[in-house]
N, C-alpha and C positions, 0 to 999 in steps of 0.2 A: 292552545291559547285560552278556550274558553273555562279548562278549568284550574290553569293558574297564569291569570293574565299578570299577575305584577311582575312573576318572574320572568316571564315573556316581555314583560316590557323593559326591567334593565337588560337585560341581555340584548335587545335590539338598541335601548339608549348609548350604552356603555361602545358596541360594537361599531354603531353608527359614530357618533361622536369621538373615538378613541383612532379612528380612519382618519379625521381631520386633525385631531391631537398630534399622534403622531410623525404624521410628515409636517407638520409646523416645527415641531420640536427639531427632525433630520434635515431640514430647513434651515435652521434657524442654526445650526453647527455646520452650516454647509457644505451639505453630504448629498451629491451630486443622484440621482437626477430631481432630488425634493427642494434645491434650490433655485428652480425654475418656479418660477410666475405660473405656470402652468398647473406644475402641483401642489401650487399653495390655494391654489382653489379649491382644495380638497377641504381646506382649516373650516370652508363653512359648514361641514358635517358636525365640528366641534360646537355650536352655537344650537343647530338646526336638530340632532342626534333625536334629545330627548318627545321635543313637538312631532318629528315622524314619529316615533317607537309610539308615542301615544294614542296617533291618530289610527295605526294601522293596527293597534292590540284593540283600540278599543270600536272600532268598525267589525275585526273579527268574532269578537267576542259576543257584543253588545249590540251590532250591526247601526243602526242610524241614531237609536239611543243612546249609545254612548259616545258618539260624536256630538251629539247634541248637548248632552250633558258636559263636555270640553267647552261648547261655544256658550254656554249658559253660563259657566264660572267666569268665560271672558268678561261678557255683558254688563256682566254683574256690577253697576258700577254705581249705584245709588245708595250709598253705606255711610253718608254725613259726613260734612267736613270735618271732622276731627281726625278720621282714619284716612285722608289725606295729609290732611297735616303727619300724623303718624309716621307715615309713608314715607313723604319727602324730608321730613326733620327729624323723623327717630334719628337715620345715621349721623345728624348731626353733631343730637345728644350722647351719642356712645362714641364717636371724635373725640367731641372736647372731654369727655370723662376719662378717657382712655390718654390723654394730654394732662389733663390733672395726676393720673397715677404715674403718670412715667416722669415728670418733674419730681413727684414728691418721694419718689422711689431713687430718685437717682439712675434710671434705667439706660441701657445705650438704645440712640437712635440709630440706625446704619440706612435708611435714605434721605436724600439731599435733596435739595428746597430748587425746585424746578425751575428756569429762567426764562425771561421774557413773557411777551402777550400769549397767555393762551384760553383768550376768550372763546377762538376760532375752533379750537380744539372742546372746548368744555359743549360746546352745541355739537359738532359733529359727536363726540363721543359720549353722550348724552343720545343720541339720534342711535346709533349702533347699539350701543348698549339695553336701550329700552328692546330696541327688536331681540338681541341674543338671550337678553334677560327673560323675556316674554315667551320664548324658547321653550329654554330651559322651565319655568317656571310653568306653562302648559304641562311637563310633565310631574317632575317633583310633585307641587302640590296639585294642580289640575287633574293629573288623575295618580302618583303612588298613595299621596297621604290619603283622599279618601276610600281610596281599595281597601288600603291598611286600616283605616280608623272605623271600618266595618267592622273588624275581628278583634282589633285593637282598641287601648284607648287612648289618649290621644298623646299621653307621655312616651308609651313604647313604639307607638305609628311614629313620631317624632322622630326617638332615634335612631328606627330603621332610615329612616328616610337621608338623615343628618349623617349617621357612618357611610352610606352608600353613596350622597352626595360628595361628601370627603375624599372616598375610594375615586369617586370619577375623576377630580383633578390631578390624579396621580402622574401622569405624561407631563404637566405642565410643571412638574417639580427639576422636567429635565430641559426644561427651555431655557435658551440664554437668554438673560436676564430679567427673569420673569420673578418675584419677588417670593414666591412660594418655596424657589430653588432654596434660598438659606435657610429658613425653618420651616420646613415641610412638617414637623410635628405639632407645631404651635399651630399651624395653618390649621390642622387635620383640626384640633381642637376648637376653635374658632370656630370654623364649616358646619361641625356637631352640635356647638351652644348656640351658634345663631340660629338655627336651621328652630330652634324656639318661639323666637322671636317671629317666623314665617309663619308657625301655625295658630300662634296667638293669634296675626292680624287675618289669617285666613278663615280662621274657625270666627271669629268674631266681625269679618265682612260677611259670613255665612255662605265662603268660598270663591271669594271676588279674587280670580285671576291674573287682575287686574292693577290688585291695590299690591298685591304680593309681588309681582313684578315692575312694579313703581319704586317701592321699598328697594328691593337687590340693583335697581339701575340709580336710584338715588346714591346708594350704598357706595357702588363700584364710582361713581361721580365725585362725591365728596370726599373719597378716600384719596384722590388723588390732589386735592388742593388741599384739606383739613393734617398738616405732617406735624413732626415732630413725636411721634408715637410708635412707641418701643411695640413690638409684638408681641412682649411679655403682658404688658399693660391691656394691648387691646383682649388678648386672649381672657386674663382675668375680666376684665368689664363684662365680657359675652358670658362667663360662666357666672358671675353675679348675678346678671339680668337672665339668662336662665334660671336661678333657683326662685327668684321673687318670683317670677313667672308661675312657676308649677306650688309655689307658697300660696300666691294670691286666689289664684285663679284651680288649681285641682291638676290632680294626673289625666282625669278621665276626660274632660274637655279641653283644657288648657284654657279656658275662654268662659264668659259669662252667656253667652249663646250655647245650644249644643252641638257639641264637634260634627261635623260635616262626614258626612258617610258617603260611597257610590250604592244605586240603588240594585 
């Protein structure tokens, strides 16, 4: 582990987390014995994968310093309102842009406009989602991107991180009714351009854990009430906002800070 922790580390995120994928998925077609209550408590492997594989590559590795260097990117949370605002209203802004091109395109929508109160629902899944996301996001960016953007810079760290990201939701392409099922290609694409968007705000919070996992729980939040948006349309808005990105800001940093390295 200590002398190739990243790859140590998908192969435990992937392993751990693809445990719970899985029988969600054998679950969710109800295929006996994964349709018990019992082994869907496995699903929290799916959430939880990446934050183990992190903590435990980087205790072996790096021993106390690199755990600490995990809860430091958490901390990290004094980075000026605006990279809040970023956070919680970016996905607002790539919503409604992504609702502008699918009207003006004339695109199909193929999900339908949810019913009733679900105020109840947007707190609880708001609540879950900030901890899965928070997760996930301990590893991605909390410790792959900066492993990566030590050798890397921080275009190619990106799309290691963004393809591999992409590969992980692969199980959930086979879950009933989980949205990724109809265009798993468009998705893959998506996962890859957005996953830009992560290390702009992450290299430019100077690796706030925090703000980056605010952003993907906003994200997963507002995607559920913000509809009427073709997956054609969102896919182009993420590839757009990807290239401005690596235009404005450079391959090597993505950011007007310098990209975030592990020590």
């Amino acid at each position: 582990m200590k002398k190739h922790p990243v790859i140590w580390f998908y192969i435990l995120a992937f392993s751990l987390s693809w445990l719970g994928m899985i029988s969600a998925v054998l679950g969710s077609r109800n295929i006996a014995p994964f349709d018990s209550p019992y082994f869907q408590l496995f699903s929290i492997f799916y959430a939880v994968g990446p934050a183990i594989a992190a903590v435990i590559v980087s205790q072996v590795a790096d021993g106390k310093t690199g755990v600490k260097e995990l809860d430091r990117g958490f901390m990290q949370w004094r980075v000026g309102l605006v990279w809040y605002l970023v956070a919680v209203l970016g996905p607002v802004v790539l919503f409604i842009a992504a609702q502008v091109v699918t009207k003006l395109l004339s695109l199909p929508v193929t999900i339908t406009v949810p019913q009733g109160d679900l105020s109840f629902f947007a707190i609880f899944g708001f609540t879950i989602n900030f901890f899965a996301n928070t997760c996930e996001e301990i590893g991605w960016r909390g410790f792959a991107l900066p492993h990566l953007q030590k050798r890397h810079n921080a275009l190619i760290a990106t799309l290691i991180v963004g393809i591999l990201w992409g590969l992980w939701h692969l199980p959930l392409v086979f879950l009933v009714g989980n949205p990724m099922s109809e265009f798993p290609f468009l998705w893959f694409i998506t996962i890859v351009t957005n996953a830009f968007i992560y290390t702009w705000i992450y290299n430019s919070t100077k690796g706030s854990i925090l703000l980056v996992a605010l952003f993907h729980g906003s994200l997963n939040i507002f995607g559920a009430f913000i509809l009427g948006i073709s997956p054609i349309a969102y896919a182009l808005v993420n590839c757009v906002v990807a290239i401005i990105l690596i235009t404005m800001f450079g391959k090597v940093n993505l950011s007007r800070q310098k990209r975030v390295y592990a020590d």
